[in-house]
C-alpha positions in Angstrom: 0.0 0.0 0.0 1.4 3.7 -0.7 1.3 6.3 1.7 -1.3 8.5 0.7 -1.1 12.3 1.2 -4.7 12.9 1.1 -6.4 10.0 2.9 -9.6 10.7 2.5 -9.4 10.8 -0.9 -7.5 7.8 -1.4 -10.0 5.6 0.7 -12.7 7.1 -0.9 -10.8 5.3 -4.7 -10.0 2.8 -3.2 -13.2 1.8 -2.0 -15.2 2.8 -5.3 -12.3 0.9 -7.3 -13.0 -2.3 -4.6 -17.0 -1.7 -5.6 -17.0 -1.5 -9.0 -16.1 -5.7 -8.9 -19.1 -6.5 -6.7 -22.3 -6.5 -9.3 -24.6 -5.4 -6.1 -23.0 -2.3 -5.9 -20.9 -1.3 -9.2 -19.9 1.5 -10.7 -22.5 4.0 -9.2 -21.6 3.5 -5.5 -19.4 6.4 -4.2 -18.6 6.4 -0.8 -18.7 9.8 1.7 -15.6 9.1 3.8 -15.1 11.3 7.2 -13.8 11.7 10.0 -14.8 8.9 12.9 -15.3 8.4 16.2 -11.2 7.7 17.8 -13.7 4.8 19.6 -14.5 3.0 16.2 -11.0 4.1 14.3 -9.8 7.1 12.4 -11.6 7.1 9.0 -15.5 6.0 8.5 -16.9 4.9 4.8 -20.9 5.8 4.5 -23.2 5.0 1.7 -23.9 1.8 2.6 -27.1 2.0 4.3 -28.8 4.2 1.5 -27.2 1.7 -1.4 -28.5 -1.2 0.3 -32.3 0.6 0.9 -32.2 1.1 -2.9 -31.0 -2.7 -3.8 -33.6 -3.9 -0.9 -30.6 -5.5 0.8 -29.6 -6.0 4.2 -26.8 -3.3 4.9 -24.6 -5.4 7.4 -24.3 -8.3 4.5 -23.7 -5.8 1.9 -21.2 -3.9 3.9 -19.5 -7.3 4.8 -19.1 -7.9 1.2 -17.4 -5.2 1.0 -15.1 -5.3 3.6 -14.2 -8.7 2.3 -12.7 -7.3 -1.1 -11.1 -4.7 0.5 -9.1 -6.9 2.9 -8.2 -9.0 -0.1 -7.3 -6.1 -2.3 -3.6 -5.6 -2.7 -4.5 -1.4 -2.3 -4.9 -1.8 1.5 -1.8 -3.6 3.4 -3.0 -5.1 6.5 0.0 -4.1 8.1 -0.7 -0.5 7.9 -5.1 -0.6 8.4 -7.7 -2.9 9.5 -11.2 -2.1 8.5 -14.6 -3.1 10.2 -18.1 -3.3 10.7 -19.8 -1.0 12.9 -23.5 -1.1 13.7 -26.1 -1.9 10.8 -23.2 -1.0 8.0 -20.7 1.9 8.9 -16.9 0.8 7.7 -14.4 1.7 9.5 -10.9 2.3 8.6 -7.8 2.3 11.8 -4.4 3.1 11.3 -1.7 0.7 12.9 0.4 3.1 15.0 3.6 2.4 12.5 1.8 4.1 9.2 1.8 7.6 11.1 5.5 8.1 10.9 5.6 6.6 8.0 3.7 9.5 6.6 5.2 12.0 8.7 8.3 11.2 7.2 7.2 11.1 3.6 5.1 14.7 3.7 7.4 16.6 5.9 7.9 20.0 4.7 6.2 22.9 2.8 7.7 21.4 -0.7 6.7 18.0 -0.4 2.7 19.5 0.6 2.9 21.2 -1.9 4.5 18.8 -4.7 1.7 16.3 -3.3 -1.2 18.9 -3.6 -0.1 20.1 -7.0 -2.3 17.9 -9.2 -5.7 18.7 -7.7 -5.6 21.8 -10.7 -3.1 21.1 -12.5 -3.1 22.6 -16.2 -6.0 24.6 -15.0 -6.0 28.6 -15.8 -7.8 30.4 -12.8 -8.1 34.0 -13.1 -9.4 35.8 -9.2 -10.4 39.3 -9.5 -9.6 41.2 -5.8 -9.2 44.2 -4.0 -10.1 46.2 -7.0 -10.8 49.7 -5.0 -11.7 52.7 -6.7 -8.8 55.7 -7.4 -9.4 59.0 -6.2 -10.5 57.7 -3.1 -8.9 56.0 0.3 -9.2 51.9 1.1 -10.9 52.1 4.0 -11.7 49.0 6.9 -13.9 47.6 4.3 -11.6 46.8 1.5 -9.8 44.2 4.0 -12.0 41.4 3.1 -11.7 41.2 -0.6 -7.9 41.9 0.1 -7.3 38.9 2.3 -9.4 36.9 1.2 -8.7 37.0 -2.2 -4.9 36.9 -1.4 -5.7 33.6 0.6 -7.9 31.7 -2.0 -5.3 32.1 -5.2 -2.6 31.6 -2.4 -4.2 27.9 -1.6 -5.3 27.5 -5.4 -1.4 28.2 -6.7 -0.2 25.9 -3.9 -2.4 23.0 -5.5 -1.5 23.4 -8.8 -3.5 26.1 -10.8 -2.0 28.9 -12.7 -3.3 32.1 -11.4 -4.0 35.3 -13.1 -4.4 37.9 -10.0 -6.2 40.9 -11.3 -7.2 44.3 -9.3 -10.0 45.5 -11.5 -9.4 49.0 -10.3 -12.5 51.7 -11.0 -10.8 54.6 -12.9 -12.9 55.4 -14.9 -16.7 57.1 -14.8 -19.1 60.5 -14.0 -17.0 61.0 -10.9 -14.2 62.4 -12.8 -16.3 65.1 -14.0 -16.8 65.9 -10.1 -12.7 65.2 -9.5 -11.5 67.3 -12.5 -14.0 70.3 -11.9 -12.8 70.6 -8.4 -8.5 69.8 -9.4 -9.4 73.0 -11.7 -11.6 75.3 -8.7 -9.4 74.5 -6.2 -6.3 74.9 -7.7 -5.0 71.8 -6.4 -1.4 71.5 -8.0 -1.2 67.1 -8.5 2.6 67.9 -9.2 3.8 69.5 -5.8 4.5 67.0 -2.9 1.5 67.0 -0.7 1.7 64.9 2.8 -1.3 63.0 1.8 -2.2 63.9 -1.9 -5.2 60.6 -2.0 -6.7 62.3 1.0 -6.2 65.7 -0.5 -8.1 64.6 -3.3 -11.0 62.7 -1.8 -11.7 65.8 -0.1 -11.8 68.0 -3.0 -14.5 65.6 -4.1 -16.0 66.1 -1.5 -16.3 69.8 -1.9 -16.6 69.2 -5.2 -19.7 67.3 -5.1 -21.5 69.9 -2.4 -21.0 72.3 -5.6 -22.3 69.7 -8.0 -25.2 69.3 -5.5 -25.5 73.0 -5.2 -27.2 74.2 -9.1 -27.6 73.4 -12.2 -24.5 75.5 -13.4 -22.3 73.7 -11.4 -23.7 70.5 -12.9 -23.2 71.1 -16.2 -19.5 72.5 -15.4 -18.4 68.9 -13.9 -20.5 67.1 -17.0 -18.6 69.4 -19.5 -14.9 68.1 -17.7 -16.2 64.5 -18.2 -16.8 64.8 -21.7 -14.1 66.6 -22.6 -12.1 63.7 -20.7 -13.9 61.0 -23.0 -13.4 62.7 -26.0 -9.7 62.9 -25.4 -8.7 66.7 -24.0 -4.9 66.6 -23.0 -5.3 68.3 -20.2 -7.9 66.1 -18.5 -6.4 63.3 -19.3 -3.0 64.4 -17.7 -5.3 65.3 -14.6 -7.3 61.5 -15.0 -3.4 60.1 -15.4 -2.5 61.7 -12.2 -5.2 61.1 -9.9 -4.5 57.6 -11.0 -0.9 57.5 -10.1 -1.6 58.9 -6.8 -4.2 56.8 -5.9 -2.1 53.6 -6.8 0.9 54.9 -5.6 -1.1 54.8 -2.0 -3.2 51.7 -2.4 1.2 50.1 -3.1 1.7 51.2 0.4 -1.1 49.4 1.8 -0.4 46.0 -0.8 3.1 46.1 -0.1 2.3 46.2 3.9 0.4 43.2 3.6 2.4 41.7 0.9 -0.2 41.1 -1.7 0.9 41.6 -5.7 -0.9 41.6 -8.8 -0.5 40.1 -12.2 -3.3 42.2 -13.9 -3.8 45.5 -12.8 -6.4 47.0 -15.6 -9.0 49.0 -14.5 -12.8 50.1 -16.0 -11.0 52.6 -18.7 -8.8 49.7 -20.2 -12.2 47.8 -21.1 -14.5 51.4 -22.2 -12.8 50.9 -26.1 -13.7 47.0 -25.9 -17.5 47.5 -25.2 -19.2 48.4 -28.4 -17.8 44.6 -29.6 -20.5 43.5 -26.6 -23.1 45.6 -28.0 -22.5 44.6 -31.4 -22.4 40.8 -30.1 -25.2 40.7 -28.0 -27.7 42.4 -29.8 -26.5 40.5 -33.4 -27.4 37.2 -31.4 -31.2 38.6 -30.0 -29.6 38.5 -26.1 -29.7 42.6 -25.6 -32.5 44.3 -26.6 -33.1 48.1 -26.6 -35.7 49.7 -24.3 -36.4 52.8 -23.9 -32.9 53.8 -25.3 -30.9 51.3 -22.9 -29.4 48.3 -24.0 -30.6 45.3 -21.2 -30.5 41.8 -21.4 -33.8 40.6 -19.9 -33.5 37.0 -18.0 -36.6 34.8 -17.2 -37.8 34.6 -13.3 -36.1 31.7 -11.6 -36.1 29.7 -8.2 -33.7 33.6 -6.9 -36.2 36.0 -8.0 -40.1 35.7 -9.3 -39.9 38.2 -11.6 -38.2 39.0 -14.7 -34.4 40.9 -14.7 -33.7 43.6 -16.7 -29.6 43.5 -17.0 -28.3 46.8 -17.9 -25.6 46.7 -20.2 -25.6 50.5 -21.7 -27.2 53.4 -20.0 -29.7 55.6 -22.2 -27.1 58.1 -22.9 -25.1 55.8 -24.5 -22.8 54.9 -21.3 -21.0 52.7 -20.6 -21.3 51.0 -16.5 -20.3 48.0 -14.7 -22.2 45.2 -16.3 -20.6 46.3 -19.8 -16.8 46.3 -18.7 -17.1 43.2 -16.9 -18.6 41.5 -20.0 -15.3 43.1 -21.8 -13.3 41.7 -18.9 -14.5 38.3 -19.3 -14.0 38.4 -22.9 -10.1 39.2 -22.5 -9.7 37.1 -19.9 -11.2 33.9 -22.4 -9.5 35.4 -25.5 -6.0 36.9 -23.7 -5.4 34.7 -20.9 -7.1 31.2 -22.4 -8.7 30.8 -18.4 -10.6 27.5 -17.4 -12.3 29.6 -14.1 -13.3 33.3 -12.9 -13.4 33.8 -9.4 -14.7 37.7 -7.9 -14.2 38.2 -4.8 -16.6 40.9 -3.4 -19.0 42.3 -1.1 -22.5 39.9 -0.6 -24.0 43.2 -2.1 -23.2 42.4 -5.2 -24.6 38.9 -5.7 -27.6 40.0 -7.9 -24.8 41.8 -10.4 -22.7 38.8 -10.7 -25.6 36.0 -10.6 -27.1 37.9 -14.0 -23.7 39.0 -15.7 -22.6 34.5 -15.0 -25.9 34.4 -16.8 -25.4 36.8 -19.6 -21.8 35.6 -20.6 -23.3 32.3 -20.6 -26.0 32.8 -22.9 -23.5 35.2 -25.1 -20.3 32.6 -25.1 -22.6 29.7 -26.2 -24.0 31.6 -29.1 -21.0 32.8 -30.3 -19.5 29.3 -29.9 -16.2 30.6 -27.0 -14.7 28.7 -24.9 -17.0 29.0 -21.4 -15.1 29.5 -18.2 -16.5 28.2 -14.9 -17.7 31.6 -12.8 -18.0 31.8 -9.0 -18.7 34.8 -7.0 -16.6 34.4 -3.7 -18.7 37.0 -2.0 -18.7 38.0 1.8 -20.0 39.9 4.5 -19.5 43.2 6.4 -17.2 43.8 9.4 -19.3 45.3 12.4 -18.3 47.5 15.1 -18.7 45.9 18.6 -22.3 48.0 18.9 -23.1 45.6 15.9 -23.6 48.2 13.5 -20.9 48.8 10.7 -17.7 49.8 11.7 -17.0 53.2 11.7 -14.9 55.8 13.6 -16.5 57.9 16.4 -17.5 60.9 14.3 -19.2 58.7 11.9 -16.9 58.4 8.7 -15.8 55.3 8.0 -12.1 54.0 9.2 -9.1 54.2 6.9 -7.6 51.1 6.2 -4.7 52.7 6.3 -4.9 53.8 10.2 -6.5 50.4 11.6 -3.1 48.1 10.2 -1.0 51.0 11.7 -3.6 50.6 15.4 -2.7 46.8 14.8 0.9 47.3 14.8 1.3 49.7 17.7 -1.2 47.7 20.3 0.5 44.8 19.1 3.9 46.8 19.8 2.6 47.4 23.7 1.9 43.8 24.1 5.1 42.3 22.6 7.0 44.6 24.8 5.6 43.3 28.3 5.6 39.7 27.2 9.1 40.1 26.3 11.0 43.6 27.0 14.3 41.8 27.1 13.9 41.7 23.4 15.9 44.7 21.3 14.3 47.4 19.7 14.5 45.7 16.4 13.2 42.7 17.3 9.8 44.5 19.5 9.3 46.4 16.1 9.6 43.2 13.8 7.6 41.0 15.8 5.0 43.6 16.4 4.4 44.1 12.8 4.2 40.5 12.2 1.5 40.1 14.6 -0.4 43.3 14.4 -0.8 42.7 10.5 -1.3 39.3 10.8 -3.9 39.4 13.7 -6.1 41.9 11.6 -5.8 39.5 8.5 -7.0 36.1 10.8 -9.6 37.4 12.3 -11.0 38.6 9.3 -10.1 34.9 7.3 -11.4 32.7 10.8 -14.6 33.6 10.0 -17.2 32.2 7.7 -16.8 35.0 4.7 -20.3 34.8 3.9 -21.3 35.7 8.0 -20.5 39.4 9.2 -18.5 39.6 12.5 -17.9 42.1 15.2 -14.1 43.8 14.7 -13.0 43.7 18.3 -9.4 44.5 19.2 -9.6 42.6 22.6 -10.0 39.7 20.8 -7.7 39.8 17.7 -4.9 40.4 19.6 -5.4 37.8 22.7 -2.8 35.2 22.8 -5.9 32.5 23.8 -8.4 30.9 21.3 -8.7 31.2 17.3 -6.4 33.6 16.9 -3.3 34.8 15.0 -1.3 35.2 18.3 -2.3 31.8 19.6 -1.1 30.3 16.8 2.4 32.6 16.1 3.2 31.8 19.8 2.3 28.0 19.0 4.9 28.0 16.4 7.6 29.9 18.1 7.1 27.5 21.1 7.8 24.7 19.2 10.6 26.3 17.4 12.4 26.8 20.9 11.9 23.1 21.6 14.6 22.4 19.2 16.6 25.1 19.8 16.4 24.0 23.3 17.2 19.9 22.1 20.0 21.6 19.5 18.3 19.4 17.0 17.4 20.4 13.1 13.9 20.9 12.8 14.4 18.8 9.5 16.7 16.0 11.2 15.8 12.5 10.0 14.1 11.1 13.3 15.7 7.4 13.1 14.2 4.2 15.1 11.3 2.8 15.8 9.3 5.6 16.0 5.7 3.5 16.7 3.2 6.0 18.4 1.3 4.6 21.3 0.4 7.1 23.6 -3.1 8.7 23.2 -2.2 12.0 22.7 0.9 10.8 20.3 -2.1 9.4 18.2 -4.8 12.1 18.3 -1.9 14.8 17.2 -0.6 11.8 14.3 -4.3 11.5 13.1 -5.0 15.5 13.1 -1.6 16.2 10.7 -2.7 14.0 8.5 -6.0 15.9 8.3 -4.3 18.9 6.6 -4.9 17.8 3.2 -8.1 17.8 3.6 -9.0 20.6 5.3 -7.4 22.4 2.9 -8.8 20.8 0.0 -12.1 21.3 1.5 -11.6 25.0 2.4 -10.5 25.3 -1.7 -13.7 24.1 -3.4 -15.6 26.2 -1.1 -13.5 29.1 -1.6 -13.6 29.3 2.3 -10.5 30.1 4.3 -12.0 29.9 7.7 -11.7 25.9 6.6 -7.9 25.5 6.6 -7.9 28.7 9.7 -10.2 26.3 11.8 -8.4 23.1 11.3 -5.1 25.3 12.1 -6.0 26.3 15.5 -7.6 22.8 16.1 -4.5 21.3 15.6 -2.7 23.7 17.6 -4.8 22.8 20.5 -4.1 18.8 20.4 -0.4 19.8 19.9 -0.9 21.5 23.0 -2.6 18.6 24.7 0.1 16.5 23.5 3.1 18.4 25.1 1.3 18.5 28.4 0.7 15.1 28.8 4.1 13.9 27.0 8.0 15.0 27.8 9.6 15.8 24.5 12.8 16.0 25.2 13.9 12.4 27.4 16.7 10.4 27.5 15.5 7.3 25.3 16.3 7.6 21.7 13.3 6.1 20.2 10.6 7.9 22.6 12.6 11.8 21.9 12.7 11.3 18.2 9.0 10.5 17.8 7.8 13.0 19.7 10.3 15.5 18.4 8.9 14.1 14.8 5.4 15.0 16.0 6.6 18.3 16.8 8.1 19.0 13.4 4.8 18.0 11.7 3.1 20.1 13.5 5.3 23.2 13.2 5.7 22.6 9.3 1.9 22.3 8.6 1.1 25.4 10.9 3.5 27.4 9.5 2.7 26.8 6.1 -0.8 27.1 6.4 -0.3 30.3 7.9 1.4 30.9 4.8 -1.1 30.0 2.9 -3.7 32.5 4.3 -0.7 35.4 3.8 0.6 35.7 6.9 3.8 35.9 8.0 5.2 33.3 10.9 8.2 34.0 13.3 10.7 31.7 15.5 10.9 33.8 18.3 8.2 35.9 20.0 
């Protein structure tokens, strides 16, 4: 029998492989394999009951039948498993205490994960639009979640094999330029000089800007008049569009390169404004769009979502482009440019109407034309709430700069590191404080169900107790200072007879092994809270395991396995941590 990376998965083959010889069952019977009871064994096969229902069969003999191949199948070595019956037709599947090291061993780094995760989407072209904020105006606490969550999902998807196109579909483009430009050209607001803060510079002129716009109709037609002279090409708008551009980007860098996230793509609405008539021209040739009442919509049928009939806007009644029409263009590059298998959005839950009916519309258009369809999913998620439950917002009422809350993280994060450890230098308080402010922001956000809202609460982001980044940085520094404290490489060879037999030795064995499939499982659901779950879950019977067993003893055989145990554990929390973009340390 081969070791198996991903267990589950393996027994769930092996089994259907075993079935497809036995005529009662046969090629239709897939088995659900999960997680059992530690009383019964470590792995449980269902299906069973519900196969043997439909047959009119007595499970227990049916479920006996199977058990016989599979003891008599040359894919499951005695030596390493036994498999029985429980109850009216549950299998169950133990491992022999000598197959955990045996797998330790084997999958015992970040590269070997990762070069046993890498076929799951191999050859396969994934394209993950994220972050995507709009220029002219500051990231505020809300632009977290698409950040990190975005970051985490084509972090896990790369890691298993898919190529990934990361693209920050920035909004630079649209009638607020009009608003921007006027007030650049009121105020006299100089875009060359050096300005302490030019992005907040100019989201207040918009402000002010818009109070005129709000103000009469003269002031109205002065911001449309600098709008159209910026679509129909006046140098100097477009020098003024360029620069608001830079500036904006130039500060949403600060905030990437904080949280180390990078793009591959970074096109924003005006690359795709000279691509739309093509999506005009397309869908109205093939009967999809229709005009009405000078718009151009795409009307889709009630379904099971919503009763009545949905008017998709594709080109406003002036002849405008919007949203809907430039992410139809997007689509359309990202099929023709980038040849992708899968789309993946990540956005607010706001939004789900928008991308439920544009999946729908490219559908429709890309099978009548005969292109190659993509797979869409819409990775959307909820809102952050202050602790009143209401959304998050400063104390005067305006919503809180990103900007400002990773810089809060990083000095109450500072205050903390220093009394836990003010032996440390300078250098060290500052690194480590960083480390954990940024990465206690990004957890708490990625611990969470995306599609739930939850309540921002510093108290508990930054406490070194439960599901949180802390807990878990301190859980790998702990173990780091085990083998600084043996003198032993973390990646040492661990020779003997390393058997496990005490309880806790077996509970931590069987939970790293789990790690393939939580992550797989927090992949096809595009939810990270999965893999951050399964993380601090581990951390805890690592924890139970070190209470209840001395590491570091005199026998040989008894030191290395638990030291191996240790190592398992450190490598899979650290790279999961890595996988969800944060940043681990040795020493805290």
């Amino acid at each position: 029998m081969e070791i198996p990376f991903n267990v589950v998965d393996y027994l769930e083959d092996t089994i259907h492989s075993v079935a497809k010889e036995i005529p009662e069952l046969g090629e239709e019977f897939h088995p659900d394999v999960r997680t059992a009871d530690p009383k019964f064994g470590d792995f449980q096969a269902n299906g069973i009951m519900s196969a043997a229902k439909r047959l009119k069969m007595n499970p227990r003999q049916l479920a006996e039948k199977l058990v016989t191949a599979l003891q008599n199948s040359p894919k499951l070595d005695s030596k390493l498993i036994t498999i029985s019956i429980a109850g009216p037709g549950f299998i169950n599947f133990k491992f022999l205490p000598n197959f955990y090291p045996a797998w330790l061993k084997l999958y015992h780094n970040e590269k070997a994960f990762q070069k046993a995760s890498g076929n799951i989407y191999h050859n396969k072209t994934i394209s993950i639009d994220y972050s995507s904020p709009n220029t002219a105006k500051q990231m505020h606490v809300g632009h977290i979640r698409s950040m990190v969550i975005g970051e985490a999902i084509q972090r896990m998807l790369r890691f298993c094999g898919a190529t990934i196109i990361r693209d920050n579909h920035i909004g630079d483009w649209g009638t607020q330029f009009g608003i921007i430009i006027m007030g650049v050209k009121e105020f006299n607001y100089d875009l060359d000089a050096p300005h302490a803060d030019p992005l907040e510079d100019l989201e207040d002129i918009y402000k002010k800007g818009n109070a005129l716009f709000e103000s009469s109709d003269s002031w109205k037609e002065r911001a449309r008049s600098e709008l159209v002279k910026l679509q129909q090409g006046d140098p100097q708008n477009i020098k003024l569009w360029e620069k608001v551009n830079q500036v904006s980007y130039a500060a949403f860098q600060k905030i990437y390169d904080m949280m180390n996230i990078h793009f591959d793509v970074v096109l924003g609405e005006s690359f795709y404004r000279t691509k739309v008539d093509r999506i005009y021209k397309e869908l109205t040739e093939t009967g999809i769009a229709k005009e009405s009442q000078g718009a151009l919509i795409v009307m889709h049928s009630p379904d099971a979502g919503n009763p009545q009939s949905y008017p998709f806007l594709i080109r406003k009644k002036d002849g405008a482009s919007n949203y809907s029409s430039t992410d139809l263009a997007t689509a359309l590059h990202h099929v023709e440019e980038n040849k992708v298998d899968e789309m993946i959005y990540v956005t607010d839950g706001r939004q789900q109407d928008h991308f439920k009916y544009l999946f729908k519309t490219v559908n429709q258009w890309f099978d009548a034309k005969g292109y190659k369809k993509p797979e869409f999913k819409h990775a959307w998620f909820g809102t952050i709430l202050g602790e009143d439950g209401k959304a998050i917002k400063t104390r005067s009422g305006t919503p809180i700069k990103l900007k400002d809350l990773l810089q809060e993280a990083i000095d109450r994060a500072y205050t903390i590191v220093q009394e836990k450890n003010p032996t440390l230098d300078e250098a060290s308080h500052q690194h480590i404080a960083k480390v954990v402010g940024l990465g206690a922001v990004r957890y708490a956000d990625l611990s969470q169900n995306r599609t739930s809202d939850y309540i921002f609460s510093w108290d508990k982001i930054l406490s070194f107790e439960g599901n949180t980044a802390p807990y878990l940085l301190y859980a790998i520094a702990r173990i780091h200072s085990i083998f600084k404290k043996a003198n032993i490489p973390i990646d040492s060879d661990f020779a003997g007879d390393l058997t496990f037999e005490t309880h806790e030795e077996l509970i931590l064995a069987r939970k790293i092994m789990e790690f393939p499939v939580a992550l797989k499982h927090a992949i096809i659901e595009l939810r990270p809270h999965i893999l951050c779950t399964y993380l601090f879950e581990l951390s805890v019977a690592f924890s139970t395991f070190y209470s209840a067993n001395k590491v570091i003893v005199e026998e040989e055989n008894i030191r290395n396995k638990r030291l191996l145990l240790c190592a398992g554990t450190l490598q899979i929390l650290e790279t999961g941590l890595h996988l969800l973009g944060l940043e681990t340390l040795e020493k805290m």
